[in-house]
KOLGU-4560 file (N, C-alpha, C; in nm, 3 decimals, padded with zeros to 5 digits):
<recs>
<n_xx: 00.383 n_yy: 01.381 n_zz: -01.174 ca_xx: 00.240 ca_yy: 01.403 ca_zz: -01.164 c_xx: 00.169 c_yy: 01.267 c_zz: -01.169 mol: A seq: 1 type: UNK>
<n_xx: 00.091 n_yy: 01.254 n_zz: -01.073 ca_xx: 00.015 ca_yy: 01.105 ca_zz: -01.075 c_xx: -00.111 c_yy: 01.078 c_zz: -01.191 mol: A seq: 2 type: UNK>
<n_xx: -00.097 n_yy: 01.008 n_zz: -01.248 ca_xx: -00.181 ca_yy: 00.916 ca_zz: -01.331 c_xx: -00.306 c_yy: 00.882 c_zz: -01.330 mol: A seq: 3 type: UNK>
<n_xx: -00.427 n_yy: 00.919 n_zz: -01.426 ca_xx: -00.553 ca_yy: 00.946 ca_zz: -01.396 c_xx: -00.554 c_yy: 00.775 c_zz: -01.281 mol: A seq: 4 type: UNK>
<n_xx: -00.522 n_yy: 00.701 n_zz: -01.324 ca_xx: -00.604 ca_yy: 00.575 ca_zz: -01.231 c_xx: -00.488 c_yy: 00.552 c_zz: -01.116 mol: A seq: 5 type: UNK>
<n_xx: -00.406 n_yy: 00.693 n_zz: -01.102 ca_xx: -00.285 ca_yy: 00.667 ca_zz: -00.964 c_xx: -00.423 c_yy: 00.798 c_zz: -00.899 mol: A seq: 6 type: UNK>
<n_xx: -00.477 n_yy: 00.843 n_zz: -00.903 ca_xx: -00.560 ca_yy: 00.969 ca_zz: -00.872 c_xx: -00.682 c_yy: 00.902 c_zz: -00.848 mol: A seq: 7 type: UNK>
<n_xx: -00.753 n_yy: 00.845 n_zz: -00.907 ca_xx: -00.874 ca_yy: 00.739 ca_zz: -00.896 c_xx: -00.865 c_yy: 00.658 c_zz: -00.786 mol: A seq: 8 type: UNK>
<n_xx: -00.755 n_yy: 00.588 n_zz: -00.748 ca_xx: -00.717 ca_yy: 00.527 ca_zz: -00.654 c_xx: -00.701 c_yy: 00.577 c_zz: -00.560 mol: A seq: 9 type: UNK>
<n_xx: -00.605 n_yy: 00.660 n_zz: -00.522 ca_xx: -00.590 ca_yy: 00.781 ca_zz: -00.394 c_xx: -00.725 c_yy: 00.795 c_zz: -00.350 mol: A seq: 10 type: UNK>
<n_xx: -00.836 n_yy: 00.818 n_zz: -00.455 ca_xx: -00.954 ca_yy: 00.909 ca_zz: -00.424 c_xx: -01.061 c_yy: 00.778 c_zz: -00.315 mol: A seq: 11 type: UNK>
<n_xx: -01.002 n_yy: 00.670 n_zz: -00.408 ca_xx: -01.116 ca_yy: 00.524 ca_zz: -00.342 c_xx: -01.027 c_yy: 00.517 c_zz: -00.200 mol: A seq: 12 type: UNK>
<n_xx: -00.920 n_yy: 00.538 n_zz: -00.198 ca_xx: -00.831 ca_yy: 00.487 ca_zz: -00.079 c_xx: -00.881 c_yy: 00.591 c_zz: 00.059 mol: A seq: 13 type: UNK>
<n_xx: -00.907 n_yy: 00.735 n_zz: 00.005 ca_xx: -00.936 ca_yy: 00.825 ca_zz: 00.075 c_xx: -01.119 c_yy: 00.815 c_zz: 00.100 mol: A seq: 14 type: UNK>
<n_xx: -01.233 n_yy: 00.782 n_zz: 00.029 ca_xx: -01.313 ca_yy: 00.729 ca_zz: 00.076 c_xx: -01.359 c_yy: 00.652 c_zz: 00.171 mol: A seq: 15 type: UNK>
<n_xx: -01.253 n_yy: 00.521 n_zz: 00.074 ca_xx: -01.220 ca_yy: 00.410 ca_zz: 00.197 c_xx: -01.244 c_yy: 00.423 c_zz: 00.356 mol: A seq: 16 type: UNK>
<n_xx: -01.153 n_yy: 00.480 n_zz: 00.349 ca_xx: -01.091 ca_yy: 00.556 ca_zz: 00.513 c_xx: -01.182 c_yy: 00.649 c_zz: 00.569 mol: A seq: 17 type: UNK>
<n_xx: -01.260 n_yy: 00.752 n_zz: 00.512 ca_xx: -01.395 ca_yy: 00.807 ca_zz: 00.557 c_xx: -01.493 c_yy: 00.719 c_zz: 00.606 mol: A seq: 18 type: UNK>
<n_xx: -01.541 n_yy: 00.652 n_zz: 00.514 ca_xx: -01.660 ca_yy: 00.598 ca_zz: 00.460 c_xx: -01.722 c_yy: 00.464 c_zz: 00.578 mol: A seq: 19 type: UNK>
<n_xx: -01.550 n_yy: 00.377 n_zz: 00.596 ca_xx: -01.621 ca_yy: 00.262 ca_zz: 00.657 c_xx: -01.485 c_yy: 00.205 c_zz: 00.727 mol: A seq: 20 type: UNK>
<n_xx: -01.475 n_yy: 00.148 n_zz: 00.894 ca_xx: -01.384 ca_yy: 00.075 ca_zz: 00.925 c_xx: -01.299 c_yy: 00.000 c_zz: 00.880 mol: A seq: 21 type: UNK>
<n_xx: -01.339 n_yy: -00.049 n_zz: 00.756 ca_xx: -01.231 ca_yy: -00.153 ca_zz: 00.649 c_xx: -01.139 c_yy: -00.074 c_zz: 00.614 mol: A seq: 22 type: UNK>
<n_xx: -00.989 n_yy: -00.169 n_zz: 00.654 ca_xx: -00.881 ca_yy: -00.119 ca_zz: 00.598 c_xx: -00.846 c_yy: -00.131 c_zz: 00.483 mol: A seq: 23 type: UNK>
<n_xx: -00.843 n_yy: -00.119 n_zz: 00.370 ca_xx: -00.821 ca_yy: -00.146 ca_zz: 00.173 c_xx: -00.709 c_yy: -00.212 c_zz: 00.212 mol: A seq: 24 type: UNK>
<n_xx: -00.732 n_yy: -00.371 n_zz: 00.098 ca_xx: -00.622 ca_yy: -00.463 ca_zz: 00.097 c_xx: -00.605 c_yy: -00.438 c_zz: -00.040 mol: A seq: 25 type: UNK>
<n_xx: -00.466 n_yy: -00.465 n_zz: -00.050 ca_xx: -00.350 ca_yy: -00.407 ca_zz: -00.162 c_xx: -00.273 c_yy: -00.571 c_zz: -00.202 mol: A seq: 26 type: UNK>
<n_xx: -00.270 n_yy: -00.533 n_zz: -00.366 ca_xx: -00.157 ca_yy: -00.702 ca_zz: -00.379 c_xx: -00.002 c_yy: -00.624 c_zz: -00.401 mol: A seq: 27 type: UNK>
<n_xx: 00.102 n_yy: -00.682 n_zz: -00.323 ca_xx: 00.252 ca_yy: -00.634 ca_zz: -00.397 c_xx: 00.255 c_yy: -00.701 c_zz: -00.485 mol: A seq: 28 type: UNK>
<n_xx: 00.297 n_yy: -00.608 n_zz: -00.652 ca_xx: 00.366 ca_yy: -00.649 ca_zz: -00.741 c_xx: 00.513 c_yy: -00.586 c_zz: -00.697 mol: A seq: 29 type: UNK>
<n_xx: 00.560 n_yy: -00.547 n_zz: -00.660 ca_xx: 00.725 ca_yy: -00.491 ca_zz: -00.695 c_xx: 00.780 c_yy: -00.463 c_zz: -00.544 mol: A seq: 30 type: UNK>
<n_xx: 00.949 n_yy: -00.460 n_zz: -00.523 ca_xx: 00.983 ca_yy: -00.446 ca_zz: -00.402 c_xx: 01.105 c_yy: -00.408 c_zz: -00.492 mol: A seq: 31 type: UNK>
<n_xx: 01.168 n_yy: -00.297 n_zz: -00.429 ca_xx: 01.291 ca_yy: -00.204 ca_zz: -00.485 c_xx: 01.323 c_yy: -00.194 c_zz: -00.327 mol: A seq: 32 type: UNK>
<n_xx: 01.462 n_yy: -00.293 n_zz: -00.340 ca_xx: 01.565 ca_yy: -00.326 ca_zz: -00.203 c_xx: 01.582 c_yy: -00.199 c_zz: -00.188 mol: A seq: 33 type: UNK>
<n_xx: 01.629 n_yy: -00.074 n_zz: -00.251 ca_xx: 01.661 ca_yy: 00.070 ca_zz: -00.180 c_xx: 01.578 c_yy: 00.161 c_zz: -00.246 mol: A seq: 34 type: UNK>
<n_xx: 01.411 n_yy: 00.177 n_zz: -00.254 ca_xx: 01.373 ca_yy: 00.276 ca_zz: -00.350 c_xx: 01.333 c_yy: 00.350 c_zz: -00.271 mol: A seq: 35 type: UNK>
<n_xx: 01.323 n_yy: 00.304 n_zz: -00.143 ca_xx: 01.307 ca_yy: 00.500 ca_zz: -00.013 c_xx: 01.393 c_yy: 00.585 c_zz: -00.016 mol: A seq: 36 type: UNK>
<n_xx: 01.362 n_yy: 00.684 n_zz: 00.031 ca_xx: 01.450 ca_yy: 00.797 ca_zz: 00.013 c_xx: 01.536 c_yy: 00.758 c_zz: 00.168 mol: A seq: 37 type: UNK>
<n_xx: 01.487 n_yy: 00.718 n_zz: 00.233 ca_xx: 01.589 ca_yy: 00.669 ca_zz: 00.362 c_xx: 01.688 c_yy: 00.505 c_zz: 00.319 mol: A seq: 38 type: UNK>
<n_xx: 01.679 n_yy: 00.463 n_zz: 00.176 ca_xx: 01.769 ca_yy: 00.390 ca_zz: 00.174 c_xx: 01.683 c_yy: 00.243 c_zz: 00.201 mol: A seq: 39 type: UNK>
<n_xx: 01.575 n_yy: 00.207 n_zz: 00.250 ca_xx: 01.552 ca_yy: 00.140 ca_zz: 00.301 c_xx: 01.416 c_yy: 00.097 c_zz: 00.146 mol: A seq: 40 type: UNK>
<n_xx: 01.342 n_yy: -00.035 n_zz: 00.171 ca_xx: 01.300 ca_yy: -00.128 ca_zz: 00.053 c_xx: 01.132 c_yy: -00.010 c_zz: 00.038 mol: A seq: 41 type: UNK>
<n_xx: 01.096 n_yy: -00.042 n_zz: -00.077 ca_xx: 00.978 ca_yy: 00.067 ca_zz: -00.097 c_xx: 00.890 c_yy: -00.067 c_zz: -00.172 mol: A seq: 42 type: UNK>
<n_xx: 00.761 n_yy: -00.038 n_zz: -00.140 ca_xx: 00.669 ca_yy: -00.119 ca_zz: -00.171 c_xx: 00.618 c_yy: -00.083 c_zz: -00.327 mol: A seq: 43 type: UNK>
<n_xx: 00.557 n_yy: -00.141 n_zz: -00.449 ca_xx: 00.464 ca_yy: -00.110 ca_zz: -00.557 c_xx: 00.348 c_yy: -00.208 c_zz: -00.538 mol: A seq: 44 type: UNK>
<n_xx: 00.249 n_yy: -00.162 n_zz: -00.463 ca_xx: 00.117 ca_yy: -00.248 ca_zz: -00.473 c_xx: 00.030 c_yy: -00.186 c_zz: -00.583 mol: A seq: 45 type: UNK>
<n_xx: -00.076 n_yy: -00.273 n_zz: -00.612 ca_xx: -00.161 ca_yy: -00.267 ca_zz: -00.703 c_xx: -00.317 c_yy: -00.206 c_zz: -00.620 mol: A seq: 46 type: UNK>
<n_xx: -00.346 n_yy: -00.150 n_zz: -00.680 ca_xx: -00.515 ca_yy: -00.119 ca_zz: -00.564 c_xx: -00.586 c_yy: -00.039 c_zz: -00.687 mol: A seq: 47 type: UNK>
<n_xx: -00.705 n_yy: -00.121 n_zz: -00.723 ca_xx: -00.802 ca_yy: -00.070 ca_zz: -00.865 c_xx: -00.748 c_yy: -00.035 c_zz: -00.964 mol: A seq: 48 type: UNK>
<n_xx: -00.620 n_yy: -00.109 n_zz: -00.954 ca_xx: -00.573 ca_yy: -00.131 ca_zz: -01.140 c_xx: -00.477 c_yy: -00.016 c_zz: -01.134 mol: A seq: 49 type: UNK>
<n_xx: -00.460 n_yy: 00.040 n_zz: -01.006 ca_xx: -00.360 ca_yy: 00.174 ca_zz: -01.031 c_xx: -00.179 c_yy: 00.108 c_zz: -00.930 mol: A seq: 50 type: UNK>
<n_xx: -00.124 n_yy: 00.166 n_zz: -00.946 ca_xx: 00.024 ca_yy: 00.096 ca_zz: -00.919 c_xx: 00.090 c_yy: 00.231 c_zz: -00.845 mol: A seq: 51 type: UNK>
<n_xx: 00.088 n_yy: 00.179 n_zz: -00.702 ca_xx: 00.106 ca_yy: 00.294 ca_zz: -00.604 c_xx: 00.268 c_yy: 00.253 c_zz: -00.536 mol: A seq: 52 type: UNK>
<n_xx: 00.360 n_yy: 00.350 n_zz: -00.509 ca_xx: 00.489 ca_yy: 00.336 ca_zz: -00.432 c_xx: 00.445 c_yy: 00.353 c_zz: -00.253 mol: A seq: 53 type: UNK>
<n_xx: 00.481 n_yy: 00.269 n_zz: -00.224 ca_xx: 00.420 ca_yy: 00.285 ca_zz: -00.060 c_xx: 00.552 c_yy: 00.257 c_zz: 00.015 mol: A seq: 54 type: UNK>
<n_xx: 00.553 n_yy: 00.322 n_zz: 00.139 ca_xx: 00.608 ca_yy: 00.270 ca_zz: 00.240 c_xx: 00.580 c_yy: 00.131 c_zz: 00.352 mol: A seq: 55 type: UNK>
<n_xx: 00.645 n_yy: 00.102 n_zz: 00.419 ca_xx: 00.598 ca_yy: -00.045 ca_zz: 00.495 c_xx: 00.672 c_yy: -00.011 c_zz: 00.636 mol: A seq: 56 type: UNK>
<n_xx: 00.584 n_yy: -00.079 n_zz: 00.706 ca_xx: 00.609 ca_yy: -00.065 ca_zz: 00.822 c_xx: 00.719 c_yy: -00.152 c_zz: 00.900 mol: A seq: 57 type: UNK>
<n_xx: 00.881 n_yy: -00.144 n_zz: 00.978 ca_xx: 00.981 ca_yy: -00.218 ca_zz: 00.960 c_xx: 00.954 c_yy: -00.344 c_zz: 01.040 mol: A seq: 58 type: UNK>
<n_xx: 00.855 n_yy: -00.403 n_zz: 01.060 ca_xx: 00.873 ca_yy: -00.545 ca_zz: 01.132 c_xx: 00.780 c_yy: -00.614 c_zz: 01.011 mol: A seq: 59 type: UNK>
<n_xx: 00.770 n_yy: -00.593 n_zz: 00.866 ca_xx: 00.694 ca_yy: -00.654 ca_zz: 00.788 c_xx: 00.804 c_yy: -00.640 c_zz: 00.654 mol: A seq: 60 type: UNK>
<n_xx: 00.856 n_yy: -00.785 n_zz: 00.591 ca_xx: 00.948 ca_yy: -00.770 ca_zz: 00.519 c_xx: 00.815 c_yy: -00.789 c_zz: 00.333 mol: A seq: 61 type: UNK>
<n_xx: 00.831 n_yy: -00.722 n_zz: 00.291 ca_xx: 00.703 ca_yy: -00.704 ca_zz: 00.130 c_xx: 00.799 c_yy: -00.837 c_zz: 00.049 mol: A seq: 62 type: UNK>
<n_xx: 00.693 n_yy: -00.926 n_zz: -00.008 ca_xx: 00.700 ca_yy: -01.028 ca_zz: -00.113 c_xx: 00.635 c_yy: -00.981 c_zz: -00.200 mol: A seq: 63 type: UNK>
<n_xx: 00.659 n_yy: -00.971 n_zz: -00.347 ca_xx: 00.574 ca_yy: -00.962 ca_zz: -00.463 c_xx: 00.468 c_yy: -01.116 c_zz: -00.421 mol: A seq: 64 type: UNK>
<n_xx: 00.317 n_yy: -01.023 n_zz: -00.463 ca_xx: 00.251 ca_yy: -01.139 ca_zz: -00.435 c_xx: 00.145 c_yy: -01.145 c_zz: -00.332 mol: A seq: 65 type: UNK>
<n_xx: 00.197 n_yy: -01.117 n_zz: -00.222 ca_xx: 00.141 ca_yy: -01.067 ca_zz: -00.060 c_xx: -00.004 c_yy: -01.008 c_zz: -00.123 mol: A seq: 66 type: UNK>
<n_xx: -00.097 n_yy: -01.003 n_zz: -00.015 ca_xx: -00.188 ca_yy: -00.929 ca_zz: -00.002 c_xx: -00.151 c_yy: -00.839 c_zz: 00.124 mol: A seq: 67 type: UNK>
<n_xx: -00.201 n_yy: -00.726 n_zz: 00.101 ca_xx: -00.165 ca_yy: -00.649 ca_zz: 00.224 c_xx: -00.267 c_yy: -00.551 c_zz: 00.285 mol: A seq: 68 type: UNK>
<n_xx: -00.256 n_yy: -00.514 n_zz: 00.429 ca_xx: -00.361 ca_yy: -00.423 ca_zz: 00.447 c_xx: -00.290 c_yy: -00.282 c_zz: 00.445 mol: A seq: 69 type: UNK>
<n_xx: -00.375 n_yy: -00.182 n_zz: 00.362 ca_xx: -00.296 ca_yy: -00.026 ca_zz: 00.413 c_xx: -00.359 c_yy: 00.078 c_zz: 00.491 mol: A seq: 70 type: UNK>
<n_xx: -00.297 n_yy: 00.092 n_zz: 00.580 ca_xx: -00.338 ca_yy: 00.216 ca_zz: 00.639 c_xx: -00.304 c_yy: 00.367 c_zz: 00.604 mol: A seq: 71 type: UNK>
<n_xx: -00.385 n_yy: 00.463 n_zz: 00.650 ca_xx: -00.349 ca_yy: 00.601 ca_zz: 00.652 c_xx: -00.309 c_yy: 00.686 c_zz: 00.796 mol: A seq: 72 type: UNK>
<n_xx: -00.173 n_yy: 00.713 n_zz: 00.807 ca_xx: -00.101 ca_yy: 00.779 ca_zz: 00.898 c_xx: -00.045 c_yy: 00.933 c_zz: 00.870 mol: A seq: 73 type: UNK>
<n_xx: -00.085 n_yy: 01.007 n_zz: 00.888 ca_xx: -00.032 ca_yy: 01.124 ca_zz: 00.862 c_xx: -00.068 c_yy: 01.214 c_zz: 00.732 mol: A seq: 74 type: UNK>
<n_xx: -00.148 n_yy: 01.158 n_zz: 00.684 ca_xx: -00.172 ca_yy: 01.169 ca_zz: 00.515 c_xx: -00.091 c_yy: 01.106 c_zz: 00.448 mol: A seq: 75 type: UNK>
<n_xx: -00.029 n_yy: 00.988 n_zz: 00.432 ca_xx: 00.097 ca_yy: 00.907 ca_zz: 00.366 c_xx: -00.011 c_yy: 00.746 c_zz: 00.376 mol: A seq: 76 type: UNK>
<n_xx: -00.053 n_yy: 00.700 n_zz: 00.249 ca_xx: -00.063 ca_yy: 00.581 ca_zz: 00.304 c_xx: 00.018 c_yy: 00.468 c_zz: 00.315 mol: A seq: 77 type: UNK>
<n_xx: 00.028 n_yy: 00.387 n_zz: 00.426 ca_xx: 00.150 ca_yy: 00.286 ca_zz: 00.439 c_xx: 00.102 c_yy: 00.132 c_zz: 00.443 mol: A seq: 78 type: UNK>
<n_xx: 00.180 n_yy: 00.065 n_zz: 00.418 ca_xx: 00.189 ca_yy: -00.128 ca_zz: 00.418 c_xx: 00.173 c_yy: -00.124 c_zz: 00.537 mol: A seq: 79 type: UNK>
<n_xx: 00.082 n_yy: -00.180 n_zz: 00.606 ca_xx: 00.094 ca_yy: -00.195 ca_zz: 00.754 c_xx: 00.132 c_yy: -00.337 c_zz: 00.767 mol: A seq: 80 type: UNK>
<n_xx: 00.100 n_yy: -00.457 n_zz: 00.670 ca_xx: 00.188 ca_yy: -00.584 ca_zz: 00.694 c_xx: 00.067 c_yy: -00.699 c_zz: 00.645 mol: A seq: 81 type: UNK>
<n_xx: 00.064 n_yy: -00.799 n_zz: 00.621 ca_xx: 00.030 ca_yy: -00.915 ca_zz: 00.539 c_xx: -00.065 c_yy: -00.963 c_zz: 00.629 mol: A seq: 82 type: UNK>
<n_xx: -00.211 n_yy: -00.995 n_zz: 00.637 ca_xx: -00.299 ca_yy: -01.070 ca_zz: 00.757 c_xx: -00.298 c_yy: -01.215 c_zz: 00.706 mol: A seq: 83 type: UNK>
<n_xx: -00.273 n_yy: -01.281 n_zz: 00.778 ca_xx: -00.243 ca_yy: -01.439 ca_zz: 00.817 c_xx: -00.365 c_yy: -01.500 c_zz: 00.899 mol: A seq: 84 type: UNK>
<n_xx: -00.369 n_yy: -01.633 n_zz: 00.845 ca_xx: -00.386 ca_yy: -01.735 ca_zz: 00.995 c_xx: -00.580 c_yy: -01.677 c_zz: 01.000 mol: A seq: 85 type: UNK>
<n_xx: -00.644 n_yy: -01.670 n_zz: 00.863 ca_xx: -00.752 ca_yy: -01.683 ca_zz: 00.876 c_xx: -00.841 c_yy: -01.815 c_zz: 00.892 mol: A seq: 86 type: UNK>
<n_xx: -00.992 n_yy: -01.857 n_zz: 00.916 ca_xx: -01.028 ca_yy: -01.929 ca_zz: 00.947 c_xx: -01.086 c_yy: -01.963 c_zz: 00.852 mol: A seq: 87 type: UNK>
</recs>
């Protein structure tokens, strides 16, 4: 069962995504080499103090540390990958 500020978060993430074109940027704290259920690396980002398990998208390898942007696909939100090379 998710955690009043894992629920708080969902709720800003799901606003988010209503509300306004901005995609919510996320920091990785944690990367678990096999914590998907397909075997493959699972993300723990941070987003308003709450600590979410995410998926990532496979041409983006997760560093603890990264800032990241997430999107919403399907009702699942995912790591879509690290934005670089600002001005």
């Amino acid at each position: 069962m998710p955690s009043g500020a894992q629920k708080l978060a969902a709720q800003l993430l799901d606003r988010t995504a209503k509300g306004l074109p901005d995609w919510p940027l996320a920091a990785i704290t944690a990367v678990s080499a096999t914590g998907g259920t397909d075997g493959q690396a699972l993300c723990t980002v941070s987003y308003h103090g709450a600590s979410l398990n995410l998926p990532h998208f496979s041409q983006y390898t997760p560093v603890v540390g990264h800032v990241v942007v997430l999107i919403r696909a399907g009702g699942q939100w995912i790591v879509a990958g690290r934005p670089i090379g600002f001005p």
